[in-house]
DRENTOR-880085 format. One record per residue (C-alpha): residue number from 1; residue in three letters; x, y, z. Coordinates in nm, 4 decimals, padded with zeros to 6 digits. Each point is the difference from the previous one (the first is absolute). Example, Ala and Ser with C-alpha at 12.3 -4.5 7.8 and 13.67 -1.06 7.14 Angstrom:
<rs>
<r nr="1" rest="ALA" c1="01.2300" c2="-00.4500" c3="00.7800"/>
<r nr="2" rest="SER" c1="00.1370" c2="00.3440" c3="-00.0660"/>
</rs>
This chain:
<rs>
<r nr="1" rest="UNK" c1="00.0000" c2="00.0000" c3="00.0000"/>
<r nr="2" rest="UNK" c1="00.1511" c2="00.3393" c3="-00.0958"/>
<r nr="3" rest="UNK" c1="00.1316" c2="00.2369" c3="00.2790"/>
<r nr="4" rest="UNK" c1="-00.2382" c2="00.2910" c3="-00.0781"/>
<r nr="5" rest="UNK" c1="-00.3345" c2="-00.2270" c3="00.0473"/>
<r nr="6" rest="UNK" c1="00.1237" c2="-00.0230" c3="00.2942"/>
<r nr="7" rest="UNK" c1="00.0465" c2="00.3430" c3="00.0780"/>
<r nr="8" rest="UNK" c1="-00.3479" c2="00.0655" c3="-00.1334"/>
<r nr="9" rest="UNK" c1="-00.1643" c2="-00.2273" c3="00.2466"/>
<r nr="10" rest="UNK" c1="00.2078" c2="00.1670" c3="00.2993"/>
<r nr="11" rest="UNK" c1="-00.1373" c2="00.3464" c3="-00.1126"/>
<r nr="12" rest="UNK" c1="-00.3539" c2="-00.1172" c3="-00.0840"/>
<r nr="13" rest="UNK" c1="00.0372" c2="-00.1528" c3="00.3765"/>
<r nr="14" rest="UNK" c1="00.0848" c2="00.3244" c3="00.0985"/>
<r nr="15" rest="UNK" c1="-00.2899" c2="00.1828" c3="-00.2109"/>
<r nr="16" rest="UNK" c1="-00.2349" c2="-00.2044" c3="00.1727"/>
<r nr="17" rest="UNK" c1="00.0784" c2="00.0732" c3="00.3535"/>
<r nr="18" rest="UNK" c1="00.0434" c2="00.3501" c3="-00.0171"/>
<r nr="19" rest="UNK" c1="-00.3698" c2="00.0205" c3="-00.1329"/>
<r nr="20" rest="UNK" c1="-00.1637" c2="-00.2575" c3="00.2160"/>
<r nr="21" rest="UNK" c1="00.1777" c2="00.1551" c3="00.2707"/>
<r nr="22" rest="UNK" c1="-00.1652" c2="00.4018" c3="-00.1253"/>
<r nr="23" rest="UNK" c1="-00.2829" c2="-00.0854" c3="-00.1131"/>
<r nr="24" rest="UNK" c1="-00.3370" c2="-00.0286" c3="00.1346"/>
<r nr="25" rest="UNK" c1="-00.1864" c2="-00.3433" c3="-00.0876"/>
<r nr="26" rest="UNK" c1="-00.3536" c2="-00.0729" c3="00.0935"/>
<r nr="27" rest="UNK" c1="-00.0560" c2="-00.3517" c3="00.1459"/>
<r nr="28" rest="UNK" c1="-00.3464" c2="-00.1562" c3="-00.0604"/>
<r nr="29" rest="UNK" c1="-00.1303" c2="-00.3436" c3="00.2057"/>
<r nr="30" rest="UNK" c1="-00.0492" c2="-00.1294" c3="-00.3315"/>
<r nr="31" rest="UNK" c1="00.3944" c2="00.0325" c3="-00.0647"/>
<r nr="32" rest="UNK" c1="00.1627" c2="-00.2822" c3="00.1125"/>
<r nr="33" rest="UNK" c1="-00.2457" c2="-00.2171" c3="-00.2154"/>
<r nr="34" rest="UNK" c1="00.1453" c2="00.1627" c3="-00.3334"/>
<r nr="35" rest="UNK" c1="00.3846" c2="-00.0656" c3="00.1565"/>
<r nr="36" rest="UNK" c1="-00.0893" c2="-00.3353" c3="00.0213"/>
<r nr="37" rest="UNK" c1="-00.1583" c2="-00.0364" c3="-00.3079"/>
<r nr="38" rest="UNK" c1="00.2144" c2="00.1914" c3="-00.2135"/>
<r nr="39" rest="UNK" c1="00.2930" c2="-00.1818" c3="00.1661"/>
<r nr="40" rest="UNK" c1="-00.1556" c2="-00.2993" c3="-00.1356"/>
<r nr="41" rest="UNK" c1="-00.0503" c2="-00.0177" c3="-00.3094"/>
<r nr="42" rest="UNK" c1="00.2848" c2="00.2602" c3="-00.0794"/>
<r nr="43" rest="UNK" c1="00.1703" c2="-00.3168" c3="00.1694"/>
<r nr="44" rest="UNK" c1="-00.1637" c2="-00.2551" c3="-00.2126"/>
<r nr="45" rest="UNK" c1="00.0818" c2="00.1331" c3="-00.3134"/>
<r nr="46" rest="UNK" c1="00.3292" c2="00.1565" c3="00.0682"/>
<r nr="47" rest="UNK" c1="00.1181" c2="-00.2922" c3="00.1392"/>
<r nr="48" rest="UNK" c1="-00.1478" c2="-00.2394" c3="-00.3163"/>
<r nr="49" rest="UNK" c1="00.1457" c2="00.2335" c3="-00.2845"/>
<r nr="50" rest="UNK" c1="00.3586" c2="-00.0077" c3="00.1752"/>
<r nr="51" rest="UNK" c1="00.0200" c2="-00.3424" c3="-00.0038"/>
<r nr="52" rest="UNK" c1="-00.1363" c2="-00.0493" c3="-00.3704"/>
<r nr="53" rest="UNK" c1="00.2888" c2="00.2846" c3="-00.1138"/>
<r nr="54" rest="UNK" c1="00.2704" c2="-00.1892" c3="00.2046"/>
<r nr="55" rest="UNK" c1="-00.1195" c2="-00.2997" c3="-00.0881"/>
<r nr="56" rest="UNK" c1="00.0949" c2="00.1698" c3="-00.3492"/>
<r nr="57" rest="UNK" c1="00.2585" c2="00.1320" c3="00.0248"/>
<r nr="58" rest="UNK" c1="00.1669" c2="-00.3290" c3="00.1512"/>
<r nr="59" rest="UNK" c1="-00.0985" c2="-00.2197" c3="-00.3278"/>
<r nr="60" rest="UNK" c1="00.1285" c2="00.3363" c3="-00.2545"/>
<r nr="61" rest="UNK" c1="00.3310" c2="00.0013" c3="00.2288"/>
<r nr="62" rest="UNK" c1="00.0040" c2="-00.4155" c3="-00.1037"/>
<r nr="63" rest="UNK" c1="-00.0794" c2="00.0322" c3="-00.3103"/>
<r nr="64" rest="UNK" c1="00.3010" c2="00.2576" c3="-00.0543"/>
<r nr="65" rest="UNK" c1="00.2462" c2="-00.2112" c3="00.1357"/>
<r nr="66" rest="UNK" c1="-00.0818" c2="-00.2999" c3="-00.1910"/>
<r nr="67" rest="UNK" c1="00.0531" c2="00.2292" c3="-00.3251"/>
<r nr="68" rest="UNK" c1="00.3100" c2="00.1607" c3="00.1185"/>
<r nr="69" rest="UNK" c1="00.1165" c2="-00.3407" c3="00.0852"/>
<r nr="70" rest="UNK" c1="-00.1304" c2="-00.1701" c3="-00.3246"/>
<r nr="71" rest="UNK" c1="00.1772" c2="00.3325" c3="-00.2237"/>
<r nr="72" rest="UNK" c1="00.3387" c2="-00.0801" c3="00.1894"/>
<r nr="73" rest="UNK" c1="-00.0711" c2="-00.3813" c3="-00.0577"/>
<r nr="74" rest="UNK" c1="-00.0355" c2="00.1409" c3="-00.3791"/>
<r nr="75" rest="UNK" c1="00.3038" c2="00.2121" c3="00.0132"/>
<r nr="76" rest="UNK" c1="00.2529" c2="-00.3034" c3="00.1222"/>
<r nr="77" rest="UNK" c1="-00.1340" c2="-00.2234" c3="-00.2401"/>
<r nr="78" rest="UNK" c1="00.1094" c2="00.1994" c3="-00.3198"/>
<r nr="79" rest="UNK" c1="00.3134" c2="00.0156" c3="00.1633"/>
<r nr="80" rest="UNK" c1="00.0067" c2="-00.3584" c3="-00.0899"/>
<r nr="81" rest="UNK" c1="-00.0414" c2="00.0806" c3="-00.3385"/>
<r nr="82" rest="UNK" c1="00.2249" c2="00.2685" c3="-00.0594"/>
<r nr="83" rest="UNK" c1="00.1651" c2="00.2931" c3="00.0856"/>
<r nr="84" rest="UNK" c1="-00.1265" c2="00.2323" c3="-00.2338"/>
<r nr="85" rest="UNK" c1="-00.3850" c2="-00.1368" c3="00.0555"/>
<r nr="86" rest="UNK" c1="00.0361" c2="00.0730" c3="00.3743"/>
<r nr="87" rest="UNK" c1="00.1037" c2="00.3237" c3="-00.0902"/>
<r nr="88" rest="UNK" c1="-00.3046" c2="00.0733" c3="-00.2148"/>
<r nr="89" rest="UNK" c1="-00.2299" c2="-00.1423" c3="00.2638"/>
<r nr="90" rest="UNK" c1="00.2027" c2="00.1890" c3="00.3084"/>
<r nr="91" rest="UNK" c1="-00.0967" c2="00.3186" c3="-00.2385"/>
<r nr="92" rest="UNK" c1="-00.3848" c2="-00.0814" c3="-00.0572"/>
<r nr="93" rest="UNK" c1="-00.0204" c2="-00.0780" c3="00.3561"/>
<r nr="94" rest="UNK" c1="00.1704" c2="00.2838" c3="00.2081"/>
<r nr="95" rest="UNK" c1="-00.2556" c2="00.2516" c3="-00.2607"/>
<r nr="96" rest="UNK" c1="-00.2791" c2="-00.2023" c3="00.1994"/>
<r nr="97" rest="UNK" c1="00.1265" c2="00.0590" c3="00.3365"/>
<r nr="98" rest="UNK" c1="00.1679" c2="00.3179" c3="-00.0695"/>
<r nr="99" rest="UNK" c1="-00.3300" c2="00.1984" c3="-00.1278"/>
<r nr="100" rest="UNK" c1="-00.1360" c2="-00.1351" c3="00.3307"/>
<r nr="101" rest="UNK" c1="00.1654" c2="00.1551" c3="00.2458"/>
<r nr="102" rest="UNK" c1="00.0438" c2="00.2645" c3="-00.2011"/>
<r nr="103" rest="UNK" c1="-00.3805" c2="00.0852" c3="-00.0145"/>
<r nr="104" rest="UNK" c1="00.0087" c2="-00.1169" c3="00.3323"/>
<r nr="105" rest="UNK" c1="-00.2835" c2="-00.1767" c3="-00.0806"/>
<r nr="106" rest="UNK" c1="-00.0376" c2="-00.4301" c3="00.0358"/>
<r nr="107" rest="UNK" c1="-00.2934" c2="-00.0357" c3="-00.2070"/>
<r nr="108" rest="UNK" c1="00.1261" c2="00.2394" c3="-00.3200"/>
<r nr="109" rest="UNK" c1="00.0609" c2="-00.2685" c3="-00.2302"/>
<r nr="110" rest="UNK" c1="-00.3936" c2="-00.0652" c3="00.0540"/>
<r nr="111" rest="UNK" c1="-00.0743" c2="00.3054" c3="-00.0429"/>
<r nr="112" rest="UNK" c1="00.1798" c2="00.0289" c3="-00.3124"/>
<r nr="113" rest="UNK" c1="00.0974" c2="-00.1824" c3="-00.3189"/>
<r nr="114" rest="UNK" c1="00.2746" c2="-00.2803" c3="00.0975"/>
<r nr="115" rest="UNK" c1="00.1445" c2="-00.2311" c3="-00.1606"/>
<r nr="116" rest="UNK" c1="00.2706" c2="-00.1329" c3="00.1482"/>
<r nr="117" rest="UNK" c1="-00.1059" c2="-00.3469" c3="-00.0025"/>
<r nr="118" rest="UNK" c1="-00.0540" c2="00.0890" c3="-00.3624"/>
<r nr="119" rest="UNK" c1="00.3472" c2="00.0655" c3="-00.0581"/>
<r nr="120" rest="UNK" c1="00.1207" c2="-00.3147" c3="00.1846"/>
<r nr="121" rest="UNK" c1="-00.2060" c2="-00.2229" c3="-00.1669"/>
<r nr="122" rest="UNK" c1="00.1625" c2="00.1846" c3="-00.3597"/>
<r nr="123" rest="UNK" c1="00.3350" c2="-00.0085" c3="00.1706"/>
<r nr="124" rest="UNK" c1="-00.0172" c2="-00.4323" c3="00.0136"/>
<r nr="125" rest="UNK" c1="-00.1773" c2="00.0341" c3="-00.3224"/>
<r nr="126" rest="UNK" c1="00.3453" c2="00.1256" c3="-00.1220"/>
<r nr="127" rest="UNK" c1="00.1695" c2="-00.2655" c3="00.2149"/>
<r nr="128" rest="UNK" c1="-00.1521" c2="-00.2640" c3="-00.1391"/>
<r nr="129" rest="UNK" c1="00.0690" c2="00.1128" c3="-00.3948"/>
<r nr="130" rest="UNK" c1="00.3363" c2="-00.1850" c3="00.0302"/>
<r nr="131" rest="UNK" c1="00.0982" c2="-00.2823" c3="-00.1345"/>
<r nr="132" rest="UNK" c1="00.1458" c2="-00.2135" c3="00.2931"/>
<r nr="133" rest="UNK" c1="-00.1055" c2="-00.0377" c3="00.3220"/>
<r nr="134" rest="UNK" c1="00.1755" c2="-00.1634" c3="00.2424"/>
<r nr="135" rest="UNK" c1="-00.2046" c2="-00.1943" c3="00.2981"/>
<r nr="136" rest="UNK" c1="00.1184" c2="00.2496" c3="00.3000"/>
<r nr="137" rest="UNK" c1="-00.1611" c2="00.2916" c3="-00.2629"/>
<r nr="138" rest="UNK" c1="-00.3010" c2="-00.1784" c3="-00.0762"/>
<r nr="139" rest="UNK" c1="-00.0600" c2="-00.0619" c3="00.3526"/>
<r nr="140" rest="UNK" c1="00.0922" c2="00.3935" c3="00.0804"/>
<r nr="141" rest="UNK" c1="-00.3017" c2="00.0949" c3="-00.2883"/>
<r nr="142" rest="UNK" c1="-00.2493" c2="-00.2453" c3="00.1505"/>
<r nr="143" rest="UNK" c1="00.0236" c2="00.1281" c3="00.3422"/>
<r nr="144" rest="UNK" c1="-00.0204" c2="00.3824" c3="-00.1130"/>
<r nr="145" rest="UNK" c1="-00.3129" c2="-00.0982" c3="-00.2080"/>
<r nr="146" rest="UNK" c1="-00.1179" c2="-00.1631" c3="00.3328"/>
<r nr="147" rest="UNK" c1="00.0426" c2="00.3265" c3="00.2048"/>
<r nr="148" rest="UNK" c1="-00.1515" c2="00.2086" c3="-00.3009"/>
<r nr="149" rest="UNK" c1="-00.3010" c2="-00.1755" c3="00.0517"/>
<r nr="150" rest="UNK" c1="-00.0074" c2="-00.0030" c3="00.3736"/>
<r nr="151" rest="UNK" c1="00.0911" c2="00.3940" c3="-00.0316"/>
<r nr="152" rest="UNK" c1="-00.3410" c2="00.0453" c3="-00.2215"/>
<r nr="153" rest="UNK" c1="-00.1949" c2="-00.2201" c3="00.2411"/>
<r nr="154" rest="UNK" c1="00.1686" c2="00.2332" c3="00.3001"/>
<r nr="155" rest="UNK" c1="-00.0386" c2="00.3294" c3="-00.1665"/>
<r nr="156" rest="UNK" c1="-00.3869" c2="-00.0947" c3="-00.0964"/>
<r nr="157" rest="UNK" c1="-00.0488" c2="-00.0623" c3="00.3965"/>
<r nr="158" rest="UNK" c1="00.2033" c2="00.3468" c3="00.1128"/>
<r nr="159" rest="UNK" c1="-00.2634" c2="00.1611" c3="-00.2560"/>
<r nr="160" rest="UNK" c1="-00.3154" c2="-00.0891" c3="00.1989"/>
<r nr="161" rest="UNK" c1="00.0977" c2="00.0527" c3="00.3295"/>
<r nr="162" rest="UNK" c1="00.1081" c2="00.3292" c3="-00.1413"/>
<r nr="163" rest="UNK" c1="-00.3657" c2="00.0261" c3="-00.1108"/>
<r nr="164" rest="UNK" c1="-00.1590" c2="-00.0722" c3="00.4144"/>
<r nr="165" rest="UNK" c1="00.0191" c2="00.3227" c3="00.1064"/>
<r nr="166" rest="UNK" c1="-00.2404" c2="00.1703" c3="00.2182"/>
<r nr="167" rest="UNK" c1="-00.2984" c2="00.1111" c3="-00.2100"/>
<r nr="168" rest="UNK" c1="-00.0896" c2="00.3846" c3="00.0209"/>
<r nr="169" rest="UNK" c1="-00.3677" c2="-00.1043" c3="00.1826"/>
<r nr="170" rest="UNK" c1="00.2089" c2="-00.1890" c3="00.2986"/>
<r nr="171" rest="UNK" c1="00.2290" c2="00.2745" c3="00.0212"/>
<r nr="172" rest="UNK" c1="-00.2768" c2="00.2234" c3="00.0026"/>
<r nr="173" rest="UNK" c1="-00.2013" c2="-00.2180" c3="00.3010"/>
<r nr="174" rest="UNK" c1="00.3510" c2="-00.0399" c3="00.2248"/>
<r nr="175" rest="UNK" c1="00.0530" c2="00.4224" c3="-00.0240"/>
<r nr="176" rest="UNK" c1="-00.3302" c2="00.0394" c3="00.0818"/>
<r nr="177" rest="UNK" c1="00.0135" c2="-00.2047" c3="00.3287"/>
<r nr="178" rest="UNK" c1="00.3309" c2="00.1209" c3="00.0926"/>
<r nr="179" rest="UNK" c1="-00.1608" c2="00.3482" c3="00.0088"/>
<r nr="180" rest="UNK" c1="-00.2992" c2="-00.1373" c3="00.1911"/>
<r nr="181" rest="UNK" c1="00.2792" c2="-00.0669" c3="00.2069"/>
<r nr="182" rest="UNK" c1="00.1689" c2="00.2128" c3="00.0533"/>
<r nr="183" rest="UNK" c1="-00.3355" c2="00.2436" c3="00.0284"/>
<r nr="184" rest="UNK" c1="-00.0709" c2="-00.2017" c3="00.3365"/>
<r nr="185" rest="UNK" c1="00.2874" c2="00.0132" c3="00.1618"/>
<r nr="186" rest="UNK" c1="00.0708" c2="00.3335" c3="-00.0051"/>
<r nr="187" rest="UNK" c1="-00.3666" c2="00.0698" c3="00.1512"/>
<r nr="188" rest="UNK" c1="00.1616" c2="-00.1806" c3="00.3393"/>
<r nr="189" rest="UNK" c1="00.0786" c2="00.3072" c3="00.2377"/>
<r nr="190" rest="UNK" c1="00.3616" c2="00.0974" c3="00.0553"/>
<r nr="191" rest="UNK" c1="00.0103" c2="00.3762" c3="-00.0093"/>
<r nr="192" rest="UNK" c1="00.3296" c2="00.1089" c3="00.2294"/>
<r nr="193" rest="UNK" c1="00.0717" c2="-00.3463" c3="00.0654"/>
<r nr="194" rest="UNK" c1="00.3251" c2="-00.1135" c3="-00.1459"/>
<r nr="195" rest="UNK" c1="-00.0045" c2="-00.3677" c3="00.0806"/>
<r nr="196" rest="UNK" c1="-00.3427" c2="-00.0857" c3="-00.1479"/>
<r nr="197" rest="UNK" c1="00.0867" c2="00.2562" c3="-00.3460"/>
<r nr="198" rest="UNK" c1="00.3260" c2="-00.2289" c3="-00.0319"/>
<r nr="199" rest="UNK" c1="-00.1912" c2="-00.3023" c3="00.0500"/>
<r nr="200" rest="UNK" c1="-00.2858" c2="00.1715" c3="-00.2673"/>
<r nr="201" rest="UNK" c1="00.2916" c2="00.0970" c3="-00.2081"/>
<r nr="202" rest="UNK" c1="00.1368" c2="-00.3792" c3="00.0028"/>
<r nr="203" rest="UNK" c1="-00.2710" c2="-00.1164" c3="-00.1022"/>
<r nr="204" rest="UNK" c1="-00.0967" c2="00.2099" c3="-00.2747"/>
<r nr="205" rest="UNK" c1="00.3157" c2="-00.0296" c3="-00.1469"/>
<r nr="206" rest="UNK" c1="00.0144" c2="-00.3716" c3="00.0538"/>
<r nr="207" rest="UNK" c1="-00.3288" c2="00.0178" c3="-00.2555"/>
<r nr="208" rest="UNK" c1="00.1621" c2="00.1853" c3="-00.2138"/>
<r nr="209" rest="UNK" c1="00.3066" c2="-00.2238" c3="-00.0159"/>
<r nr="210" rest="UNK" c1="-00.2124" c2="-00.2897" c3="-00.0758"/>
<r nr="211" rest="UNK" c1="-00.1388" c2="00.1599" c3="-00.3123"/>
<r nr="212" rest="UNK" c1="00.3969" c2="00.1383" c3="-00.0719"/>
<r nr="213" rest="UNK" c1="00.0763" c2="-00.3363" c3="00.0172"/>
<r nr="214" rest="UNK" c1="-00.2771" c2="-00.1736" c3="-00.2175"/>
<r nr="215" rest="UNK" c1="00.0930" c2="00.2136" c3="-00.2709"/>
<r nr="216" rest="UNK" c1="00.3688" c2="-00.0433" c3="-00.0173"/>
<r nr="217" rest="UNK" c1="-00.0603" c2="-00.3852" c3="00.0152"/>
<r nr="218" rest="UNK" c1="-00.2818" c2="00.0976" c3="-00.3423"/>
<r nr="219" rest="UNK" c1="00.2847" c2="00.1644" c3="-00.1318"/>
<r nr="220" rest="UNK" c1="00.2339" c2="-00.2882" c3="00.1175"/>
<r nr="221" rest="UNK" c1="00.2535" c2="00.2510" c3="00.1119"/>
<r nr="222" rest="UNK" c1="00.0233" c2="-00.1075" c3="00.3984"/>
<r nr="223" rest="UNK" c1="00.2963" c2="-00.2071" c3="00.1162"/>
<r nr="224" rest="UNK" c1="00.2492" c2="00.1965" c3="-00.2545"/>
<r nr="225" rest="UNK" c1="-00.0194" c2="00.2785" c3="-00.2468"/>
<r nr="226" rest="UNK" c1="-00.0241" c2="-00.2530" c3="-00.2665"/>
<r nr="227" rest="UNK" c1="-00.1794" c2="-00.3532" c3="00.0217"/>
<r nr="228" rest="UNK" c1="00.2607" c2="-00.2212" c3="-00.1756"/>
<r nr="229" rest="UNK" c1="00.2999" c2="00.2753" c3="00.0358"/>
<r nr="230" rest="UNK" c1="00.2630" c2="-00.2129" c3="00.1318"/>
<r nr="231" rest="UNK" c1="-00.0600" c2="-00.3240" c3="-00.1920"/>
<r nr="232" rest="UNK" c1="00.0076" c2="00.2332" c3="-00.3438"/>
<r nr="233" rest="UNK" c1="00.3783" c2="00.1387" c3="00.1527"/>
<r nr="234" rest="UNK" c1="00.0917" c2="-00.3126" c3="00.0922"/>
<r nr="235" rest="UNK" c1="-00.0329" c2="-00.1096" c3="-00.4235"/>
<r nr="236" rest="UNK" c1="00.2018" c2="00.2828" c3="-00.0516"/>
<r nr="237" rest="UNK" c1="00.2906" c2="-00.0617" c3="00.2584"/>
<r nr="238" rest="UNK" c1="00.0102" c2="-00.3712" c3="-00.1633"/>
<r nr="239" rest="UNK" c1="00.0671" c2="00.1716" c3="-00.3284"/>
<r nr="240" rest="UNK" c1="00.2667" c2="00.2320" c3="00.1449"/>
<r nr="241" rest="UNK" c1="00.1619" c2="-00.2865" c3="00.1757"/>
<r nr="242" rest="UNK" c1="-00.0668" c2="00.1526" c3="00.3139"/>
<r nr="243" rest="UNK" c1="-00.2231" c2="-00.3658" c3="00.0845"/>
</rs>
């Protein structure tokens, strides 16, 4: 999680407690029934869309590691070859994994026109217009066709899950109950009194968090800047020699 979400949260902590503890809030009997509902099903739902999303994000951050792993697989197995067809596919492949983290963006070659595998499968195409073929080559070609495929299959999966995310209606219904809310708790008294406005102000901005946190899990941009940053360097260092 970035630093300055962080300091966001701190000063909407603070934002909170200075105006719970100023402000004047008028508490009804009928007030702690809306707390406890609103806690409820803000709960419910909150709670039911993280999971899906991490859930998500999980099986994308599987999926990307199989295809990193299977692209490497393909790499060392022109290397087998020869020389000067690991070279070609070391070229096709670091344009894959260098537009990424250049965009800084994991899912920009669905986003866009790839074709990456396209150029592998012409680059064996071209490997397999020679004459003679030794068995340790012919083995080498079989496997990369074998990964090819399994990189289709993987990309096709990566692609749907990229589709799940949270629909515009169920973002809609969780802001609206996180306002509900938020709404109640701030009608609890705690004009000039600083424990209950930080406790207020904890709370509010625990709320707040949750919905912070749903979307960067939507956006699949929670546990690092990047979902798939380090496996797509880690390609790269292999090709450097640096792995």
């Amino acid at each position: 999680m970035k630093l300055s979400l962080k300091i966001y949260l701190v000063l909407l902590l603070v934002f909170f407690s200075i105006v719970y503890f100023l402000a004047p809030f008028k508490f009804v009997a009928s007030s702690n029934i809306f707390l406890t509902i609103s806690t409820f099903l803000f709960a419910i739902f909150a709670g039911f869309f993280i999971s899906r999303q991490g859930q998500r994000y999980s099986s994308i951050r599987d999926r990307i590691t199989e295809f990193d792993g299977e692209i490497t697989a393909v790499y060392r197995n022109f290397g087998h070859i020869s020389a000067a067809m690991q070279a070609k596919a070391k070229e096709i492949i670091e344009n894959h994994y260098k537009l990424i983290l250049k965009k800084k963006s994991w899912d920009y070659h669905f986003t866009h026109k790839s074709s990456t595998i396209l150029f592998l499968h012409k680059l064996i195409d071209e490997c397999g217009n020679t004459k003679i073929l030794p068995s340790l080559t012919s083995i080498a070609m079989q496997r990369i066709m074998e990964s090819l495929q399994n990189l289709q299959l993987i990309r096709k999966n990566m692609i749907s899950l990229h589709n799940e995310r949270i629909p515009l209606f169920q973002y809609i219904l969780i802001y609206f109950l996180g306002i509900l809310l938020l709404a109640t708790v701030s009608i609890i008294p705690s004009q000039a009194n600083l424990l209950e406005s930080i406790l207020k102000g904890a709370f509010s901005t625990c709320a707040v968090f949750v919905l912070v946190l749903l979307h960067q899990f939507d956006k699949l941009r929670f546990f690092e800047g990047l979902i798939g940053e380090g496996s797509a360097q880690d390609v790269l260092d292999i090709f450097s020699g640096k792995k």
